[in-house]
N, C-alpha and C positions, 0 to 999 in steps of 0.2 A: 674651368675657371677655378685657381686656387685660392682656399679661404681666405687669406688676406693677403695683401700685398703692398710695400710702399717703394716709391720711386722718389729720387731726389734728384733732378735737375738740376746739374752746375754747368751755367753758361761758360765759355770762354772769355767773355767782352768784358770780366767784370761787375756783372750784374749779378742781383744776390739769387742767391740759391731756390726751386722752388721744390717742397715738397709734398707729396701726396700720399695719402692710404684708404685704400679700399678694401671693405670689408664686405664677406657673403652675409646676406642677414636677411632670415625668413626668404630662402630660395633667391634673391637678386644683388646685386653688387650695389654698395654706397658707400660714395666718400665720403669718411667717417673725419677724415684728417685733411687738412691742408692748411701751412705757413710756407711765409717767406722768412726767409735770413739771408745775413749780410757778413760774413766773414774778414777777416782783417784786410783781405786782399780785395773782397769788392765795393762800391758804393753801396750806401745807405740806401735803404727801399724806400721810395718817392710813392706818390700820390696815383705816376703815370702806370706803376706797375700792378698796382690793384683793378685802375683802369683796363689794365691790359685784360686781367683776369676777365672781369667783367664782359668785355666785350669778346674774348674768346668761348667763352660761358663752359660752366660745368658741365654739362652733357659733355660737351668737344672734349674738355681734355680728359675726364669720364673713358672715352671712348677711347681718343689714342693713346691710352695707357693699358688700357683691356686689350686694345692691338698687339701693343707689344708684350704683354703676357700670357696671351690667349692661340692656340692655335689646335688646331685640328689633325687628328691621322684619319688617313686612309689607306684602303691596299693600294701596293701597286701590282703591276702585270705581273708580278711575279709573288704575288701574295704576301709580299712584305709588308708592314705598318712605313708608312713614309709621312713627313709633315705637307700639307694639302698650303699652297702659295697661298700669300694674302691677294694675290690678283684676282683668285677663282671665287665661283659664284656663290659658292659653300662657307667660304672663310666671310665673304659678306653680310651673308645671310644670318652667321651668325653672328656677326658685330653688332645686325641689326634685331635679332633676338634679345641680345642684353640691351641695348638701350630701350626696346620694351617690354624688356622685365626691370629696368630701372626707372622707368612710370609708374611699375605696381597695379598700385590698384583701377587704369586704365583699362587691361586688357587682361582681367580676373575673368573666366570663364566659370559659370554658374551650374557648375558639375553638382549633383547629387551627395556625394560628399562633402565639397564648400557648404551648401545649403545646409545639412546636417549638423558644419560646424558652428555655423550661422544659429541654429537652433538651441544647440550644445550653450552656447555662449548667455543665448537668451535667456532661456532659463536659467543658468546659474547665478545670474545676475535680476531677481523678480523686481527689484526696487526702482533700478537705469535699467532695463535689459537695452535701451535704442542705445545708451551713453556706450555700453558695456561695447555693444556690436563696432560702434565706432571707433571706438577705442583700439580695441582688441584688431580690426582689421585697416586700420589706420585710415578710413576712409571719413568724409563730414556726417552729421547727422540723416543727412536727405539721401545719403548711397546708403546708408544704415539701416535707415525706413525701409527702402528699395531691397535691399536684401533681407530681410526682414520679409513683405510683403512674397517678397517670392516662395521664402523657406515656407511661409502660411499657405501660400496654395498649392506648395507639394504635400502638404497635411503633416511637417515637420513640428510648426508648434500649431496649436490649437486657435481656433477665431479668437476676437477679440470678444469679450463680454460686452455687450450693452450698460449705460450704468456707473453707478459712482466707483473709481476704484477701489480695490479692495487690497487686502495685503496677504501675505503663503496663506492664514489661515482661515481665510473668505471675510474678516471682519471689514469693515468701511475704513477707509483712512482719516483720518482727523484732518 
């Protein structure tokens, strides 16, 4: 997958132009960019073409654009690097790797290092550390808790105190 990329779509019929740009960010592809234009030789972009967008949805054209920039080697019989066909099971596989690494936080696997970072985060942030976790991992506050609760019972942060909060230096909080 190369770090960015953008494609501009010029129909034949007329119709205005569409553009895209995907960008790698934090390990997964997102489109970062996308307009339409209308060029002196096409029609003006109507209401139907937004529509269109809509109803083809982002993931889809997401995907057939990773197609066409995306492809695989493997050896062949004779030890050469060769490009692996979009028909084979491989080239699939990985179309459908990036569309679930393009959910993200979906299918985050809660590796001992995740958890650690999850810790990391927590503490550096004593005041939000939940906000901080969400933030930082782009997830709601309820996946934040959750990761959170996990890292605590790897013994990455420490229990919760009983008790009124306190602030770094054990005082009560106003």
């Amino acid at each position: 997958m190369p770090t960015w990329v953008t494609v501009t779509y010029c129909p034949n019929d007329g119709q205005p132009s569409l553009m895209i740009r995907l960008e790698t960010r934090h390990g997964r592809p997102q489109l970062v960019g996308l307009s339409l234009s209308a060029d002196d030789d096409e029609r003006e972009i109507r209401e139907g073409d937004l529509r269109n967008l809509e109803r083809v949805g982002i993931d889809t054209i997401v995907r057939d654009v990773l197609a066409l920039v995306t492809f695989q080697l493997a050896p062949d019989d004779k030890g050469r690097l060769t490009v692996v066909p979009d028909n084979d099971a491989s080239y699939t596989e990985t179309l459908d790797l990036i569309h679930n690494l393009r959910k993200g936080r979906a299918i985050r696997t809660m590796t001992p290092a995740f958890l650690k970072r999850v810790a990391k985060v927590y503490k550096e942030h004593p005041e939000t550390p939940r906000r901080a976790v969400a933030n930082v991992f782009e997830v709601t506050d309820r996946t934040a808790s959750k990761y959170i609760g996990l890292a605590r019972d790897k013994g990455y942060i420490p229990p919760p105190k009983r008790g009124r909060r306190t602030d770094m230096e054990g005082e009560p909080n106003e």
